[in-house]
Steps between C-alpha positions, in 0.01 A plus 500: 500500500302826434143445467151657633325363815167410415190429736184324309186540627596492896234437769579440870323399760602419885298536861175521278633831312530566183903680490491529088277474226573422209837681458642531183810700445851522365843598634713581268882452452720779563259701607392585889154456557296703819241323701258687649209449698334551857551332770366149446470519165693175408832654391729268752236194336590565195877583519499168691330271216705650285826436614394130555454535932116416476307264222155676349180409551468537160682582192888531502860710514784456269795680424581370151420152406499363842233560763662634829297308739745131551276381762703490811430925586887540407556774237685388235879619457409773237258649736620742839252658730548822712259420771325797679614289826837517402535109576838559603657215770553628859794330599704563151652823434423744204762370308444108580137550366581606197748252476303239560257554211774501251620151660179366421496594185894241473733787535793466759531611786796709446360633203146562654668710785643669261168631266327501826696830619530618172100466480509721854728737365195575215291623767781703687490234777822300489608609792229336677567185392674353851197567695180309597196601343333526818776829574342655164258728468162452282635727203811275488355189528316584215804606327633147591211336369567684159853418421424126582213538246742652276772325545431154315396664167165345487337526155136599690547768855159509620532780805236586766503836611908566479533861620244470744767604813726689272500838470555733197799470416517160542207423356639653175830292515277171547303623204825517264606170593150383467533622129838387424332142580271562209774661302659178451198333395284373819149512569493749849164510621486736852168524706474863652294740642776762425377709198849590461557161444242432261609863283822333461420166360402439116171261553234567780217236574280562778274276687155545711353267642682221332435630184706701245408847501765658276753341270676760321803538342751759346374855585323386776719576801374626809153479343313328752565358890359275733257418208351802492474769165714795484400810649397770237668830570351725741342763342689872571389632789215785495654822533421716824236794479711807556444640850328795527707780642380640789348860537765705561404655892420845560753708607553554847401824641851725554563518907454825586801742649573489869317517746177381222458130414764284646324262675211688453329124394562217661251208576327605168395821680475786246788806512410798733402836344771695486447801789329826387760770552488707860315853399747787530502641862307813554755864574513522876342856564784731684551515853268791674792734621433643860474873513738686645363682776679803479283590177221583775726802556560597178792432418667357168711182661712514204535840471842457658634249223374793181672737352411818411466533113764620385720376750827353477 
């Protein structure tokens, strides 16, 4: 049967709190609906009364014609939960607790077995299907918990928090089985945090406080998380003042040749002067020659060495 699931008027009260108040809403067939809201905002109350686990204070749930509250806390066979808890069985294996759902639901064994590995196989886990649950890891048990909630066809999957241990790629595979559900005319309704999650769904309700907050649907995805308004676009940043450029620095003075500045400052001592050239040195006068003595007598000491003129 394809047909909307309805909550009138919902309040709940337990320990003296107020959980909801006065929750109206619809979940429509075929379509998957996001639930957002903080922490303690009454999204596990709510997917709870409406699934028929918990009676209202006041008003009521009911998918169709009939209310889904029977009043023994048992959902009723159109109705399969994805717990956030997993609520898997310990001592059963993957397989065996998805088989066991089915059985409950009349089919037999052989036949249960059967869809139960084939739901496991959905979720790329069919291999796991021999061992305990206690052997699997968080992300699988989840994936576990999935293809049980899968697996019987309910008319109404009400899922808390599905891709909380799964990461992105998985997350996206749990999301296109999550939508083939609705495809074929159920009412999926997934509690999330994930924003991803709520981008991808086609109805988004949020709660605060117990309280709707945000019921859009249509072009409303990924509008608003956690109950709280979209962010408006950050203005563009500011561009930078240019930087000044820096003075260019005076040029260094030239060293001087050899022997002038190298290391002529050092220790921010100033360069030495260089040395005033050496005056030229004054002409030796000449040597006093010694007189001969035989010019006493005389006689020409070099007459000897002269010629005549007109010698040869």
């Amino acid at each position: 049967m394809t047909a909307d699931l309805v909550l009138t008027d919902v309040t709940h009260e337990a320990g003296g709190r107020t959980l909801l108040a006065d929750v109206a809403v619809t979940f429509p067939a075929g379509s998957m609906t996001a639930l957002s809201g903080p922490s303690g905002s009454g999204k596990t109350t709510l997917l709870s009364i409406a699934g028929g686990l918990v009676r209202p204070t006041v008003g009521a749930a009911a998918h169709g014609e009939e209310p889904t509250w029977t009043g023994s806390g048992d959902p009723r066979p159109d109705v399969a939960f994805v717990l956030q808890v997993y609520g898997l069985v310990p001592v059963l294996s993957a397989a065996e607790n998805v088989s066991v759902a089915l059985r409950a639901r009349g089919l037999a064994p052989a036949e249960a077995d059967e869809r139960a590995l084939a739901a496991l196989g959905r979720f790329g886990i069919a291999d796991l299907g021999a061992r305990q649950v206690e052997e699997l890891s968080g992300g699988q048990m989840q994936r576990v918990a999935l293809a049980r909630g899968l697996a019987v066809g309910a008319a109404v999957l009400l899922a808390d928090e599905p891709t909380s241990e799964l990461d992105e790629t998985n997350r996206a595979h749990v999301l296109a089985e999550l939508r083939a559900e609705a495809d074929r005319g159920a009412v999926v309704v997934v509690a999330t945090h994930d924003p991803a999650v709520v981008a991808a769904c086609d109805h988004h309700v949020s709660l605060d406080d117990g309280r709707v907050v945000l019921d859009e649907r249509g072009g409303s995805r990924g509008s608003a998380v956690d109950g709280l308004a979209p962010r408006p676009p950050e203005a563009p940043e500011a561009p930078r003042p240019a930087v000044a450029a820096r003075p260019a620095e005076a040029p260094r003075p030239a060293e001087a040749a050899v022997d002038g500045s190298r290391g002529s400052a050092v220790d921010g001592l100033a360069p030495r002067p260089p040395e005033a050239p050496r005056p030229p040195e004054a002409p030796r006068p000449p040597e006093p020659v010694a007189p001969d003595p035989r010019a006493d007598d005389g006689e020409d000491p070099h007459a000897a060495f002269r010629r005549p003129p007109g010698a040869p």
